[in-house]
N, CA, C and O atoms as a GROMACS GRO file, in nm:
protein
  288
    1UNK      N    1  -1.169   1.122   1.824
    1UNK     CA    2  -1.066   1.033   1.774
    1UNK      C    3  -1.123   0.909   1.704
    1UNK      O    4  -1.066   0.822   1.638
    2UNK      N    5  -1.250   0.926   1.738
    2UNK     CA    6  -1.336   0.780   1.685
    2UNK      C    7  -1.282   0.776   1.482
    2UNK      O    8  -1.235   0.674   1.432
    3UNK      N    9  -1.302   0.890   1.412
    3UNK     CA   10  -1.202   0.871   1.261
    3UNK      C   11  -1.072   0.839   1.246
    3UNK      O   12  -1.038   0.764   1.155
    4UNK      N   13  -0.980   0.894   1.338
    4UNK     CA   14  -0.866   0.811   1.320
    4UNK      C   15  -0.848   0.638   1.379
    4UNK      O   16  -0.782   0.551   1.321
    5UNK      N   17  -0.924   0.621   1.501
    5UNK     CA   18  -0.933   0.481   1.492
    5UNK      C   19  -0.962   0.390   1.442
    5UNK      O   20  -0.924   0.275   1.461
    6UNK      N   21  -1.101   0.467   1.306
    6UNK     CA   22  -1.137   0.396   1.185
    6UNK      C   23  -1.005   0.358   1.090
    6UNK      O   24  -0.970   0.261   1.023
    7UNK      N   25  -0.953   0.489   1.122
    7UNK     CA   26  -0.825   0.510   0.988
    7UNK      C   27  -0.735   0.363   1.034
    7UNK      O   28  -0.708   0.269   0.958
    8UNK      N   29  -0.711   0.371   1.132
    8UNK     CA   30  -0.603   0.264   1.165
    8UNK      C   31  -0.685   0.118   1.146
    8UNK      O   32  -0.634   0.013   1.106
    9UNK      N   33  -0.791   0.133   1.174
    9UNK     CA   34  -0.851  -0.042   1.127
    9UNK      C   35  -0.858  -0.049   1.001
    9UNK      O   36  -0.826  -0.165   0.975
   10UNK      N   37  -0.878  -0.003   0.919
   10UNK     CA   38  -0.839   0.024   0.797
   10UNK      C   39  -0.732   0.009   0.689
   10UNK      O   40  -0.746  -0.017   0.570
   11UNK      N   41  -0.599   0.037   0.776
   11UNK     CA   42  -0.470   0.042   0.712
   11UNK      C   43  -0.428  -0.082   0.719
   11UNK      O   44  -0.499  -0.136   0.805
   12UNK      N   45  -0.335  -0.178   0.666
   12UNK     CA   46  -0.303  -0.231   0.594
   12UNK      C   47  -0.144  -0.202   0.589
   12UNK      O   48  -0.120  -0.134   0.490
   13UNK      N   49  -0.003  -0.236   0.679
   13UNK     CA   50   0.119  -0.200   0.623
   13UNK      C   51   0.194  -0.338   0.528
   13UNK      O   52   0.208  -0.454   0.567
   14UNK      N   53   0.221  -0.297   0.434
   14UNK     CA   54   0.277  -0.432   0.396
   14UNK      C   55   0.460  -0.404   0.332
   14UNK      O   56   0.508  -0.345   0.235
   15UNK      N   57   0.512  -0.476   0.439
   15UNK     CA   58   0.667  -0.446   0.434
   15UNK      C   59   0.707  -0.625   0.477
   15UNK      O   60   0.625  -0.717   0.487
   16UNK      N   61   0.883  -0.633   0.498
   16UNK     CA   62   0.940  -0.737   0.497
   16UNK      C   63   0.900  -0.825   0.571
   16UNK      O   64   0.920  -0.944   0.548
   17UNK      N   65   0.804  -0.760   0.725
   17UNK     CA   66   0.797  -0.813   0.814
   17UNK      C   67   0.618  -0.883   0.802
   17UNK      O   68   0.600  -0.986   0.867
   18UNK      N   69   0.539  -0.846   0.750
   18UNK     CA   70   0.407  -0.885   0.719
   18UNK      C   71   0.460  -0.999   0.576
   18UNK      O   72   0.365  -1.062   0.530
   19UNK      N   73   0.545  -1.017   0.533
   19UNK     CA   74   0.531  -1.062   0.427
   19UNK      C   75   0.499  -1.105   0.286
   19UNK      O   76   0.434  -1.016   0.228
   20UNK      N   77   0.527  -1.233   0.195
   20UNK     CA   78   0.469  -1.196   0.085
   20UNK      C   79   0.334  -1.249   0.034
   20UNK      O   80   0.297  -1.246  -0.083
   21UNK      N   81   0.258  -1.305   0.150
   21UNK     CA   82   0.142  -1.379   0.165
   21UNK      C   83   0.042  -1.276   0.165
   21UNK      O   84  -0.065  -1.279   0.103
   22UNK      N   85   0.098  -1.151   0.266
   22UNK     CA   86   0.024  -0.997   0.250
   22UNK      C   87   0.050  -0.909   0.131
   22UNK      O   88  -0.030  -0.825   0.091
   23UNK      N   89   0.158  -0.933   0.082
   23UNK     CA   90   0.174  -0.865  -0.063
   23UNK      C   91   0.029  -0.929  -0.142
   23UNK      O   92  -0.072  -0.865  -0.172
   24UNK      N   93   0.057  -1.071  -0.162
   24UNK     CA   94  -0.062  -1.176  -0.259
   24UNK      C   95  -0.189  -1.122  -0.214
   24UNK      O   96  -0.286  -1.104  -0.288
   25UNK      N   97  -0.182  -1.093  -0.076
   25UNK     CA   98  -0.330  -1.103  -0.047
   25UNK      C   99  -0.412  -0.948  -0.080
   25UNK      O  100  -0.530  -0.921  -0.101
   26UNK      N  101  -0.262  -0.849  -0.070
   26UNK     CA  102  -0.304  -0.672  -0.118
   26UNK      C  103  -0.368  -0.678  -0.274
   26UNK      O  104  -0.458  -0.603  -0.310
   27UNK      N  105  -0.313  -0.767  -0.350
   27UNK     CA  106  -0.285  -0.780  -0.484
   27UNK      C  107  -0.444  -0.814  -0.513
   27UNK      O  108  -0.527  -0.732  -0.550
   28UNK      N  109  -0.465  -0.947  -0.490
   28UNK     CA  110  -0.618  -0.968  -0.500
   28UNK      C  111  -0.761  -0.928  -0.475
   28UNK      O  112  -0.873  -0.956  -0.518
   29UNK      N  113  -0.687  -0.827  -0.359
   29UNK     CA  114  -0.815  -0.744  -0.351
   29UNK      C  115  -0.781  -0.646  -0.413
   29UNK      O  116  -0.874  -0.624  -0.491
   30UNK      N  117  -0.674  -0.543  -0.433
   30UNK     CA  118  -0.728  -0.465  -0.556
   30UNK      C  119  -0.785  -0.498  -0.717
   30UNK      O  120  -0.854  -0.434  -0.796
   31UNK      N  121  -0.709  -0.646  -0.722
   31UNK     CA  122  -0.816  -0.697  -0.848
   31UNK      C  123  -0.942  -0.732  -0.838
   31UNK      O  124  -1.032  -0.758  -0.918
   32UNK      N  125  -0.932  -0.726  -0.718
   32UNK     CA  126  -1.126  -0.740  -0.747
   32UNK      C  127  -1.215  -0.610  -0.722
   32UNK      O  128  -1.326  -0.589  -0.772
   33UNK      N  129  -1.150  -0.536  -0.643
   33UNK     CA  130  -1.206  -0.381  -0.633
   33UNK      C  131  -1.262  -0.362  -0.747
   33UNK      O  132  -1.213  -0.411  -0.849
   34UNK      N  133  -1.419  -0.255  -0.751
   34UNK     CA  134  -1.430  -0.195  -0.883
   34UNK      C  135  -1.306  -0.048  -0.886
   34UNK      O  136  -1.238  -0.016  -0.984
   35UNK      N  137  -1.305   0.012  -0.770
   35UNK     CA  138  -1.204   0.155  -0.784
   35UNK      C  139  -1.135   0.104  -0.686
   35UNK      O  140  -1.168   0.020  -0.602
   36UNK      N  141  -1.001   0.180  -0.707
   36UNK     CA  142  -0.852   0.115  -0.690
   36UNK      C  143  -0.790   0.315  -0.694
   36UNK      O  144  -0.759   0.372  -0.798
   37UNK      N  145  -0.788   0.377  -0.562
   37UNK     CA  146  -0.690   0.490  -0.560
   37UNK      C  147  -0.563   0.440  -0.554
   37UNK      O  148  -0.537   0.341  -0.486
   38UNK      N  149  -0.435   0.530  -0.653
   38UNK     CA  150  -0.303   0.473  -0.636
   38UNK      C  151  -0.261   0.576  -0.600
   38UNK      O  152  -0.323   0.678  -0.630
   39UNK      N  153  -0.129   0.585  -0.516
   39UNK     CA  154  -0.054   0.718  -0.485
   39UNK      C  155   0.110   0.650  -0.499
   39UNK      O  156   0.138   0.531  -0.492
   40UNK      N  157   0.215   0.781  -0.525
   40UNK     CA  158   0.345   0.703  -0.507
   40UNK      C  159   0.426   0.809  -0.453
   40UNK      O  160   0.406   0.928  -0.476
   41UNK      N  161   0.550   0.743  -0.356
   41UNK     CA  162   0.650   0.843  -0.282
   41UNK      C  163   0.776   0.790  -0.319
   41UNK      O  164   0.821   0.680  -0.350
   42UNK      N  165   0.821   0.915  -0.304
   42UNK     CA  166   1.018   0.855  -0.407
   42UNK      C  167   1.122   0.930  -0.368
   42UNK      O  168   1.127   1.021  -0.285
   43UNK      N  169   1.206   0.883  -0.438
   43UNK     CA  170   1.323   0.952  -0.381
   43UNK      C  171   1.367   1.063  -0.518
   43UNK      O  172   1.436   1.006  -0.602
   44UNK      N  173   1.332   1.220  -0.550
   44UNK     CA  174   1.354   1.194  -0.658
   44UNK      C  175   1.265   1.218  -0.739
   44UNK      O  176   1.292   1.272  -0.846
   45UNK      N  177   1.149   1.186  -0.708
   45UNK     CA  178   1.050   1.129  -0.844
   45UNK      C  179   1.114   1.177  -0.973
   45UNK      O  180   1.174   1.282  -0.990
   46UNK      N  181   1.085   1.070  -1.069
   46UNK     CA  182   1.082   1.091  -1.225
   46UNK      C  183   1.136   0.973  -1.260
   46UNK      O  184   1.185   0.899  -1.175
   47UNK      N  185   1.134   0.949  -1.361
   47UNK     CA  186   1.154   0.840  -1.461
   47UNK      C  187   1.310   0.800  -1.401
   47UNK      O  188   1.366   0.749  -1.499
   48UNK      N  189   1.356   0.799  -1.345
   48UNK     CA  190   1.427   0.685  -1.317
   48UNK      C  191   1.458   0.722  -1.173
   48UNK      O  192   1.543   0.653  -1.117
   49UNK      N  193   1.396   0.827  -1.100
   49UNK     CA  194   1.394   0.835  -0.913
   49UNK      C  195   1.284   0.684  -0.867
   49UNK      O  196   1.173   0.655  -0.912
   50UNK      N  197   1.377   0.601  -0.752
   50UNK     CA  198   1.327   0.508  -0.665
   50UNK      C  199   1.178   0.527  -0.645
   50UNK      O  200   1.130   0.640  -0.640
   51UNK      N  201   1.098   0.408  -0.633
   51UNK     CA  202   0.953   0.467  -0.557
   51UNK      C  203   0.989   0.416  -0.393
   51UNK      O  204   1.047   0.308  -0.384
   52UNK      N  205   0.972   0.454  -0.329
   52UNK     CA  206   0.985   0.371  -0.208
   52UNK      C  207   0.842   0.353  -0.093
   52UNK      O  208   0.831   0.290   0.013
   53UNK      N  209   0.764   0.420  -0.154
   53UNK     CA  210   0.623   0.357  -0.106
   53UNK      C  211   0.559   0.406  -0.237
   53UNK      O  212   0.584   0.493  -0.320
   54UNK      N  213   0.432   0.279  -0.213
   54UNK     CA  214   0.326   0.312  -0.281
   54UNK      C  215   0.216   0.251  -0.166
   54UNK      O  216   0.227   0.148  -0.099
   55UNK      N  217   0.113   0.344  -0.166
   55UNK     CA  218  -0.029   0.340  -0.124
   55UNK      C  219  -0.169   0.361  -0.261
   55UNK      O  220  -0.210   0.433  -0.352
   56UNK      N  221  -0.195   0.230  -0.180
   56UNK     CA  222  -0.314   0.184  -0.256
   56UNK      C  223  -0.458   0.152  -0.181
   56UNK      O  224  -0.454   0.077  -0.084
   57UNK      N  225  -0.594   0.213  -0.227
   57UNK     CA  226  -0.666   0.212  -0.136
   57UNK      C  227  -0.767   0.154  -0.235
   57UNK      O  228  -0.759   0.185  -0.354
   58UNK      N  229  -0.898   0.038  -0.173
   58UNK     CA  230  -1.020   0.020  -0.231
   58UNK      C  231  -1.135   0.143  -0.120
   58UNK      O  232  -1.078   0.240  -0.069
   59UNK      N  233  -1.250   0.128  -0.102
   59UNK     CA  234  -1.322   0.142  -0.026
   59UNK      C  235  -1.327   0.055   0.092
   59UNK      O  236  -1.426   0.071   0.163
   60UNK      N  237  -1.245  -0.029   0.127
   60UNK     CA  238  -1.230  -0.086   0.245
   60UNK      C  239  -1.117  -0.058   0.285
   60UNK      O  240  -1.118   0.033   0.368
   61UNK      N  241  -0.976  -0.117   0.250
   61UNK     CA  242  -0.895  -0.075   0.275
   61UNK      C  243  -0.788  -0.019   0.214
   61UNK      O  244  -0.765  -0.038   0.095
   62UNK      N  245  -0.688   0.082   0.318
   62UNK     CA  246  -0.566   0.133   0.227
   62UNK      C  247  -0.442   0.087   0.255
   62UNK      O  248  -0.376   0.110   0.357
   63UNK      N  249  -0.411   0.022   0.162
   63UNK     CA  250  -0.287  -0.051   0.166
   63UNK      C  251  -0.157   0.000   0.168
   63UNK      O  252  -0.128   0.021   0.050
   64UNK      N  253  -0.058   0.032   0.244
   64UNK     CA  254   0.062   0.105   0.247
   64UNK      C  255   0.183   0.008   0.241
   64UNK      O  256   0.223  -0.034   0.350
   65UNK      N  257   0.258  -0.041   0.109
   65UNK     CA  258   0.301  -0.077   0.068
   65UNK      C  259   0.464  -0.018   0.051
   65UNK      O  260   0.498   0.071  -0.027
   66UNK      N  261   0.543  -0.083   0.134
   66UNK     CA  262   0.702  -0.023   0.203
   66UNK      C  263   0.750  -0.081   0.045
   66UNK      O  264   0.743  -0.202   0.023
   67UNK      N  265   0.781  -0.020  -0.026
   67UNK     CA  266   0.832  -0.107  -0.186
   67UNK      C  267   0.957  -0.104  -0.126
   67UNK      O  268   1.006  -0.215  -0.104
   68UNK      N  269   1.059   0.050  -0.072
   68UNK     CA  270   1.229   0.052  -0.027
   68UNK      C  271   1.243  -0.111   0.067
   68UNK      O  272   1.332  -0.191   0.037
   69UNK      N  273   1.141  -0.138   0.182
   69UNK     CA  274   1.182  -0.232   0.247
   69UNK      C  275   1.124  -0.388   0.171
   69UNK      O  276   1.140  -0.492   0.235
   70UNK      N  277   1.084  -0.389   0.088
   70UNK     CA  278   1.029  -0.495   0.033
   70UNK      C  279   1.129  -0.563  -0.077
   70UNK      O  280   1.119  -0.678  -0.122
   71UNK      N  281   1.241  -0.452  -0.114
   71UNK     CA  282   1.338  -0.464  -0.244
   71UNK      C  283   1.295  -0.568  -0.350
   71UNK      O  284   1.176  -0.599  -0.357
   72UNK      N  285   1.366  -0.613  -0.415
   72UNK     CA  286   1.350  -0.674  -0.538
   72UNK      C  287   1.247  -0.827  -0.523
   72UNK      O  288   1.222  -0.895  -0.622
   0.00000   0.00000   0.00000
């Protein structure tokens, strides 16, 4: 279990309740990352289906980003 406990020190949730200080702070480290994996989940997908998560990972961490609970 010792990889999934990595996995979880690792993760990163950023929704209503972490705030938008953790949004700023997801943001800056993928700008400074040299590689930046993006992934997206929807309702739907396509050009005008909801995203309602996006996950974003550097080599340190992967950021799981609630966009449905984060709204506008």
């Amino acid at each position: 279990m010792e990889i999934l406990d990595d996995l979880d020190r690792k993760t990163a949730l950023i929704d209503s309740a972490s705030g938008i200080e953790a949004l700023r702070a997801c943001a800056e480290a993928l700008r400074a990352a040299a590689v930046v994996a993006v992934d997206c989940e929807g309702v739907l997908m396509s050009r005008t289906g909801p995203v309602t998560v996006l996950q974003c990972a550097t080599k340190e961490v992967i950021y799981l980003i609630d966009v449905q609970d984060l709204g506008s």
